[in-house]
Structure formats: structure tokens, C-alpha cells
Backbone as CSV, one residue per row, in Angstrom:
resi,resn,N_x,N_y,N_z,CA_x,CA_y,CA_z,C_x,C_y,C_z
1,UNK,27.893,-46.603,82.789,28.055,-45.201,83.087,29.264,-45.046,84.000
2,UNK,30.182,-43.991,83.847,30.938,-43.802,84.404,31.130,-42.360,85.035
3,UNK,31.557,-41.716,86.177,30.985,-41.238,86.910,32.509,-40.664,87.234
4,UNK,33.219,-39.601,86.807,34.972,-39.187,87.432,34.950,-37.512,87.307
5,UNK,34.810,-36.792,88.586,35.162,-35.549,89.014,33.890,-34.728,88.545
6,UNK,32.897,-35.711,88.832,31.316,-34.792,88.241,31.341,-34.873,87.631
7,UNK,31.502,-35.441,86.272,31.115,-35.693,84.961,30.641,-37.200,84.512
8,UNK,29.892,-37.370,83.705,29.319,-38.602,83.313,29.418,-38.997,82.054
9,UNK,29.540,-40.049,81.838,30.289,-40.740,80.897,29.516,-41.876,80.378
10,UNK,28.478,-41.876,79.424,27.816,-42.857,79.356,28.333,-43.772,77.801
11,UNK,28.438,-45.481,78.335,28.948,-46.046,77.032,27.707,-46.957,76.661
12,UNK,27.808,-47.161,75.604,26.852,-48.044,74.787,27.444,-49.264,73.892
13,UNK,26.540,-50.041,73.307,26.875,-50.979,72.690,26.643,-50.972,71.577
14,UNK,25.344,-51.211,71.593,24.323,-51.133,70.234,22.814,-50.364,70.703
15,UNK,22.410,-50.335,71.261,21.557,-49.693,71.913,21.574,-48.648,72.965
16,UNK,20.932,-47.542,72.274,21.234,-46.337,73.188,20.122,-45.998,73.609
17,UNK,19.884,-46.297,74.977,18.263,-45.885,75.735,17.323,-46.440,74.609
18,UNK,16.770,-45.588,73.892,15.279,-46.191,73.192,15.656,-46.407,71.544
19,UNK,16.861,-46.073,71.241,17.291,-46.089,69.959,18.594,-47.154,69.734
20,UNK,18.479,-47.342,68.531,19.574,-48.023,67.824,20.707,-47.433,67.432
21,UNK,22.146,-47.596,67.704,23.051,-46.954,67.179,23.259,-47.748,65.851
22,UNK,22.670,-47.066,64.533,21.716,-47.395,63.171,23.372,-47.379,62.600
23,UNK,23.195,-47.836,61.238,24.782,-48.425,60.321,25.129,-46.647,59.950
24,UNK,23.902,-45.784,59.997,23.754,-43.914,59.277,24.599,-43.881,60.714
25,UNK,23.938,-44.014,61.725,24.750,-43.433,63.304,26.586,-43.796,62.716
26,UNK,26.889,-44.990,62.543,28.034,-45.246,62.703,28.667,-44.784,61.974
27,UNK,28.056,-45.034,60.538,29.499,-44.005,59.579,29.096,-42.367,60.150
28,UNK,28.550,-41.767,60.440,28.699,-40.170,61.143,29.426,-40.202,62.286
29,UNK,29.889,-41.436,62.812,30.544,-41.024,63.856,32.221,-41.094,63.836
30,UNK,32.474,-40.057,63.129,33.674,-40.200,62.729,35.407,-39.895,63.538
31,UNK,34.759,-39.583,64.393,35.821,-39.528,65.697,36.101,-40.990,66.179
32,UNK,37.433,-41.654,66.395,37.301,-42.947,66.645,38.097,-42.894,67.599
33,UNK,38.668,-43.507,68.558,39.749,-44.221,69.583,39.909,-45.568,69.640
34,UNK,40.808,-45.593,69.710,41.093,-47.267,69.549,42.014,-47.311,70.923
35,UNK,42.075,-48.354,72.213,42.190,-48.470,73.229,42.929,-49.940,72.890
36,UNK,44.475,-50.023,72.686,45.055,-51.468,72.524,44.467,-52.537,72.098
37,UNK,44.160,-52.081,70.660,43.401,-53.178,70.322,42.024,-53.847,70.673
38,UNK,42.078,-54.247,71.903,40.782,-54.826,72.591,39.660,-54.124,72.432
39,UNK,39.434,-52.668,72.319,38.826,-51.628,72.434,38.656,-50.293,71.505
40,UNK,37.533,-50.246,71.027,37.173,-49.267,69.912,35.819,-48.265,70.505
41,UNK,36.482,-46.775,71.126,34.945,-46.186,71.223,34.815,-45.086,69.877
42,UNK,33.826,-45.294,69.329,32.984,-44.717,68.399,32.046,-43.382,69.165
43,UNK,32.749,-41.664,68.448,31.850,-40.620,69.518,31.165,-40.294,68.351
44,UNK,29.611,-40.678,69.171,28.638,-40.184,68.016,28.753,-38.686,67.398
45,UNK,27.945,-38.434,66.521,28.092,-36.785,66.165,26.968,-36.674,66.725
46,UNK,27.488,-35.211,66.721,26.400,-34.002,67.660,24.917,-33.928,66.960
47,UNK,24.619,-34.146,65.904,23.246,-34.478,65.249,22.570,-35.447,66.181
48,UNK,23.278,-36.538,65.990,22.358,-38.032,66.290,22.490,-37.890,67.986
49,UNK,23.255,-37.434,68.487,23.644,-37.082,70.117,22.223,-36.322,70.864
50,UNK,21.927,-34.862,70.006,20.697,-34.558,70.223,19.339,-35.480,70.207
51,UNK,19.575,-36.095,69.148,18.353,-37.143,69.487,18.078,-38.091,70.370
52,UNK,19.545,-38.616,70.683,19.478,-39.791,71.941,19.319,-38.834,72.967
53,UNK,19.560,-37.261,73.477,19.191,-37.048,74.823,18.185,-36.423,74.999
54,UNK,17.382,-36.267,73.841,16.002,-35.876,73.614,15.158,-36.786,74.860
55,UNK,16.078,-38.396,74.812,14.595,-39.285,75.534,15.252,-39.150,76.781
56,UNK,15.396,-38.379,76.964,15.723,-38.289,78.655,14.822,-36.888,78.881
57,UNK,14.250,-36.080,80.021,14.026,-35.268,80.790,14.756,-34.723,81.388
58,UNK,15.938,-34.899,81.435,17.651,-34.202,82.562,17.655,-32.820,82.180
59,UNK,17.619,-31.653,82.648,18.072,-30.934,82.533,19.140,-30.621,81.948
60,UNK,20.059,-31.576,82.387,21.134,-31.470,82.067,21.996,-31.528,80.228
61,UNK,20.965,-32.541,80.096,20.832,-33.021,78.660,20.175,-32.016,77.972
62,UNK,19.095,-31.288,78.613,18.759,-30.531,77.732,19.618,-29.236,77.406
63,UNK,20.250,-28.877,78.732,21.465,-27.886,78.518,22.887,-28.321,77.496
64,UNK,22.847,-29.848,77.300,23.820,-30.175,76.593,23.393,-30.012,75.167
65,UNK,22.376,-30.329,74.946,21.270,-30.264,73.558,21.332,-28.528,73.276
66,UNK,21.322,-27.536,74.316,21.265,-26.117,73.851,22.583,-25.746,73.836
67,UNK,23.528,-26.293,74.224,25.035,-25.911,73.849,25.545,-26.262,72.847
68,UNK,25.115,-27.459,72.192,25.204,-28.530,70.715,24.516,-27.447,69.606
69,UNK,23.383,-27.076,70.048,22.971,-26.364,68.657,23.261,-25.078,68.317
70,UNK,23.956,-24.320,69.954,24.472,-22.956,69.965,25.997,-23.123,69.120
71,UNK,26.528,-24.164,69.437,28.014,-23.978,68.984,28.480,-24.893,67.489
72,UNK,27.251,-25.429,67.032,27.710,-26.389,65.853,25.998,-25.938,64.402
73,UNK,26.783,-26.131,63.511,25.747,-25.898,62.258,24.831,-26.777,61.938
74,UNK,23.622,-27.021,62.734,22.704,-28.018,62.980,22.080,-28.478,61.247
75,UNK,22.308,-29.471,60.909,21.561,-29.928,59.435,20.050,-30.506,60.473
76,UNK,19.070,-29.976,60.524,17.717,-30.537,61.145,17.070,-31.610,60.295
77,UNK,17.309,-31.727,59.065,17.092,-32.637,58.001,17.629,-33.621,58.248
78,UNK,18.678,-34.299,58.994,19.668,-35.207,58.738,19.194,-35.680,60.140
79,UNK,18.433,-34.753,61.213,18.199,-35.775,62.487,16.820,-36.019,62.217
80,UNK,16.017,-35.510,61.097,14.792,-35.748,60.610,14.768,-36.922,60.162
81,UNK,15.390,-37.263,59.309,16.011,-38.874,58.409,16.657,-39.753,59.708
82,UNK,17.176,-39.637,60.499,17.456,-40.271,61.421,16.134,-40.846,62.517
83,UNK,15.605,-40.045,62.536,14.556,-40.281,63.385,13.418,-41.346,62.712
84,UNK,13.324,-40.910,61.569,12.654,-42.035,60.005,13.143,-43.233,59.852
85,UNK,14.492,-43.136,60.325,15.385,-44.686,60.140,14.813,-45.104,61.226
86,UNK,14.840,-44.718,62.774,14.679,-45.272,63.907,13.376,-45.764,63.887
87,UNK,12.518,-45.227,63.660,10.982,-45.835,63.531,11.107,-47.128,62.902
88,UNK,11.828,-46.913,61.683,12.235,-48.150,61.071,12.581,-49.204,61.644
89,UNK,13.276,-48.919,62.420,14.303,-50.049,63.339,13.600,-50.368,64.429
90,UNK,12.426,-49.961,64.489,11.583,-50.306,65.757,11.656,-49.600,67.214
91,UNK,11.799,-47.831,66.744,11.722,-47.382,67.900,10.713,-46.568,68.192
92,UNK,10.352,-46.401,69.543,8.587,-45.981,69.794,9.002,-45.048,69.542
93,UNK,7.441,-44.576,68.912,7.310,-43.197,68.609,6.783,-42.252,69.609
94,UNK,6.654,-42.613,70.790,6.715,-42.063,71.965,8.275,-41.254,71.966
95,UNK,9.458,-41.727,71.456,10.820,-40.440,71.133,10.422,-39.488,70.267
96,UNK,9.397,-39.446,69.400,9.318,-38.642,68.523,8.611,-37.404,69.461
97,UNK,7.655,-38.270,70.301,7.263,-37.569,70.888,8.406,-36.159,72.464
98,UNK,8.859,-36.967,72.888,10.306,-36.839,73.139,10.693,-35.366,72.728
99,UNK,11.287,-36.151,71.618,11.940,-34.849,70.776,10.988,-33.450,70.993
100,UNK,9.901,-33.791,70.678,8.946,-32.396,70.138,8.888,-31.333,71.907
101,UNK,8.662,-32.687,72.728,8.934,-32.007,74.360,10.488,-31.235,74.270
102,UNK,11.228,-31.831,73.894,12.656,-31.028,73.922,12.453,-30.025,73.787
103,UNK,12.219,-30.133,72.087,12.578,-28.701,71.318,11.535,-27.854,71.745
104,UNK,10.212,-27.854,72.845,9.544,-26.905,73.016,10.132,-26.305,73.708
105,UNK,10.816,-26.925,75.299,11.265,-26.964,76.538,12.668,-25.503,75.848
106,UNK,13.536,-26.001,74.725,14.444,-25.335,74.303,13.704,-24.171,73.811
107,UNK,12.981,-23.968,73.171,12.389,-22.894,72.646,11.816,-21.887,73.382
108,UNK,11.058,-22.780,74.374,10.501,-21.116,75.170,11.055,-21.074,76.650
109,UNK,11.775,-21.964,77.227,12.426,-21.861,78.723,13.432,-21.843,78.273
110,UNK,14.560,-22.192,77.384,15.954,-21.957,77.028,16.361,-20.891,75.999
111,UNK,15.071,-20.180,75.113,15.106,-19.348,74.138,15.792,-19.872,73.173
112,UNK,16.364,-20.960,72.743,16.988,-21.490,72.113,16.593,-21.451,70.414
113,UNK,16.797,-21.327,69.364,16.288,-20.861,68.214,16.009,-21.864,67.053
114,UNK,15.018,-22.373,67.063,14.464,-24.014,66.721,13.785,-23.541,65.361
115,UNK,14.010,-23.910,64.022,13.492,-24.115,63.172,11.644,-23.831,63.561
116,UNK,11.039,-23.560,62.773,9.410,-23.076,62.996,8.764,-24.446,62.482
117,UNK,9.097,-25.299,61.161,8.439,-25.859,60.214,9.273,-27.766,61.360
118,UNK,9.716,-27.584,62.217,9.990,-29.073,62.672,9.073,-29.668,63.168
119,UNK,8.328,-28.861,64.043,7.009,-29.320,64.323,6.175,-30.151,63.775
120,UNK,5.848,-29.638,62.603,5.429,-30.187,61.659,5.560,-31.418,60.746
121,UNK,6.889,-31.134,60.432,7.741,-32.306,59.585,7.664,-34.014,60.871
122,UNK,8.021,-33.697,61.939,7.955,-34.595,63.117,6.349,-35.304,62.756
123,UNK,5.499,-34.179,63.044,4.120,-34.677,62.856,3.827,-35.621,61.495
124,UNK,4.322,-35.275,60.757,4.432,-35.674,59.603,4.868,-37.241,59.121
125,UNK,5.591,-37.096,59.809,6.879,-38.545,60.143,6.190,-39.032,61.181
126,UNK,5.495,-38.961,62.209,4.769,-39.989,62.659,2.791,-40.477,61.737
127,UNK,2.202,-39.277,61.382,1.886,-39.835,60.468,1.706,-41.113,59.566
128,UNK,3.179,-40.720,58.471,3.874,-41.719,57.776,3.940,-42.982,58.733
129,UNK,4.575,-42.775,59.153,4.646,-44.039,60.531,3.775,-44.981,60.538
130,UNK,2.741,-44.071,61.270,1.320,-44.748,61.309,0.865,-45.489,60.241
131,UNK,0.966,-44.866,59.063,-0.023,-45.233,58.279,0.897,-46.585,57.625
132,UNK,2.170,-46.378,57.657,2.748,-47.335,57.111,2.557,-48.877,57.713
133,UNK,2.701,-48.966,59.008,2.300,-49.677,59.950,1.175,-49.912,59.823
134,UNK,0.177,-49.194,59.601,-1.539,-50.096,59.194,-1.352,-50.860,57.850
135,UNK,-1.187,-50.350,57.221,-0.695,-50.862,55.682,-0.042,-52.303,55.913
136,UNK,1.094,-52.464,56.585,1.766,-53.491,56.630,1.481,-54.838,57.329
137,UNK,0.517,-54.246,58.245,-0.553,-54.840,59.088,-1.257,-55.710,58.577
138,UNK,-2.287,-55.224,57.481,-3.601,-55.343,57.193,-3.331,-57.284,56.434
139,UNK,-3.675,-57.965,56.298,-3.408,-59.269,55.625,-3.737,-59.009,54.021
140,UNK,-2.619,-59.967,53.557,-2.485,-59.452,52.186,-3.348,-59.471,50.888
141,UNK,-4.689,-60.455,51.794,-6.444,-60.353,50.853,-6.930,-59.357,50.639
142,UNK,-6.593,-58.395,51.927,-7.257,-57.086,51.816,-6.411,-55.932,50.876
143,UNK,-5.062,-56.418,50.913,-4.244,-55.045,50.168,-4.756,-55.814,48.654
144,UNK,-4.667,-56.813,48.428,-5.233,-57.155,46.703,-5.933,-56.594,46.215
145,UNK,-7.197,-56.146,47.120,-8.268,-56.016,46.929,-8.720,-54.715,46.911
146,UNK,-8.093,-54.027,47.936,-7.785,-52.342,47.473,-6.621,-51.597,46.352
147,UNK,-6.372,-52.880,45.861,-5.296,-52.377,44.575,-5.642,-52.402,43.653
148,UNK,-7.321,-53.112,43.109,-7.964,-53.429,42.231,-8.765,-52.501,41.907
């Protein structure tokens, strides 16, 4: 983190707080800098950006999250699928949970204007989650045997 005239500057590697910067993160991030060679920063897009500051509580983030969706044409589908990949990749679904705190926090203390049906779809996707994860779980005598 970098820290110049009140502003903060946070860099990553491969891991961003509770998520993966996923191979979907990287080709969307199509803004590049290249720093003499030695050095390549990759600026995520404003989709996948909302989701990484979802797992924070900052105020601040959340004011950055209501300025992101005030000033850019939010595809909610595309951080929906993102969030589906991340589970994938092994991230708690405690962010999912996350997220849903955001977008309430935005909705009725920021008035912010949140899709009605995300709620849902989220719920949905952890769900899936779940169930996929028992499934994958279970030892493979027992899936034979319920396939029969």
C-alpha cells in the first residue's frame, strides 16, 4: 500500500484480499503500464474492482463502489460470473456474503440504485455452491449409487 497526499494506492500480485486476480480478471483489465521493463501494473476494471472492495467495510470503498456504479454502465451479470469463478477458485463465500452487505449498505444509506433480482441470483450462486461442494464431497460409492 502506498500512501502520497491522502490517497491510497493499493498493489497486488495475485491475490487481492479474499480473491484471486482470476485469468477473466486479467484479460478485463485492459488498461496496462509498463514501468521500464522491470514492471507491468495491470488496472483492474471497475466491474471486478467493485467486488474486491465489497470485502472490506471502509466507508470509503463503499463511496468508491457508489461512484463506480454512478459514473460507469454496470453489466451486474459479468460480476455475477465473476463471483461463480471465485468460489471456484476457492474463495469463501463469506464475500458473497460481503457483497450482499454492500449492496444493502448502498441501497438504503447511499440510495444508490441496485438491481432488485441480485439478491437473489447471489443467493442462488451460493446455493449452487453449496450443493456442488456436497456433491464433490460425498465418496464416489455413494455418487454410483445414486446414479442408478
Amino acid at each position: 500500500m502506498l500512501v502520497r497526499a491522502g490517497e491510497r494506492l493499493d498493489l497486488f500480485k495475485r491475490n487481492v484480499i479474499h480473491f484471486i486476480f482470476s485469468e477473466s480478471m486479467e484479460r478485463r483489465a485492459e488498461r496496462i503500464y509498463e514501468f521500464g521493463g522491470t514492471l507491468t501494473l495491470k488496472i483492474v476494471d471497475p466491474h471486478d474492482l467493485i467486488l474486491m472492495k465489497c470485502a472490506t467495510e471502509r466507508e470509503k470503498d463503499r463511496d468508491d463502489i457508489r461512484s463506480i456504479i454512478e459514473s460507469s454502465k454496470i453489466e451486474w451479470d459479468l460480476i455475477i460470473d465473476e463471483m461463480r469463478n471465485q468460489l471456484r477458485l476457492g474463495a469463501r463465500k463469506i464475500d458473497v456474503f460481503g457483497f450482499l452487505d454492500t449492496l444493502d449498505h448502498l441501497k438504503r444509506q447511499m440510495k444508490v440504485k441496485i438491481p432488485g433480482d441480485l439478491h437473489k441470483r447471489c443467493w442462488s450462486l451460493l446455493k449452487t455452491a453449496e450443493s456442488s461442494k456436497k456433491t464433490n464431497s460425498q465418496p464416489k460409492s455413494k455418487l454410483k449409487k445414486k446414479n442408478k
